[in-house]
N, C-alpha and C positions, 0 to 999 in steps of 0.2 A: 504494500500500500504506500502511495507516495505521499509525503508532508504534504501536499496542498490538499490530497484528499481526506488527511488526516483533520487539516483544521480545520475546515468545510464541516467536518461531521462534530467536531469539538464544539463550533462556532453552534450549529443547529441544537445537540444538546443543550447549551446553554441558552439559548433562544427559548426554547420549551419550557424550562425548567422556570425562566424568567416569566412566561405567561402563564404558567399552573400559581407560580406565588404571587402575581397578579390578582387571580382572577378568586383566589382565596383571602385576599383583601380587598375583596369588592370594587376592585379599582377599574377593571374593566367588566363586561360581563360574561357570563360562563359561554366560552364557545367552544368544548370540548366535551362530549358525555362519559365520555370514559377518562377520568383526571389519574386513577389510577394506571391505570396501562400506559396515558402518554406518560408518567413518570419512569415507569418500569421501561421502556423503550431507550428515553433519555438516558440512567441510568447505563444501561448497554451499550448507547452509543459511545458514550464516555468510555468505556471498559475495553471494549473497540479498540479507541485509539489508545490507549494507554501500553496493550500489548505489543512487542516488538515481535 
C-alpha cells in the first residue's frame, strides 16, 4: 500500500470519527443510522494503515 493511499484512508477515518462526535453533540444532525458500524469501520481503517 503506498503512503498516499495510506493517508487518504487515515485522512477519511478521521473525517468519520469527527462527524459521529458531531452528531453526538447535536451539533449537526444525525445523518448516519448505523453510528455504531461507521465507528467500527473507522476504527479498521485506522488499523489498516497503521500495519506495515
Amino acid at each position: 500500500m503506498s503512503e498516499s493511499t495510506r493517508s487518504l484512508l487515515r485522512i477519511l477515518s478521521i473525517i468519520i470519527v469527527l462527524a459521529l462526535v458531531l452528531m453526538e453533540l447535536n451539533i449537526i444532525p444525525d445523518l448516519f443510522n448505523y453510528e455504531f458500524w461507521f465507528m467500527i469501520v473507522a476504527y479498521a481503517l485506522m488499523l489498516i494503515t497503521i500495519r506495515r
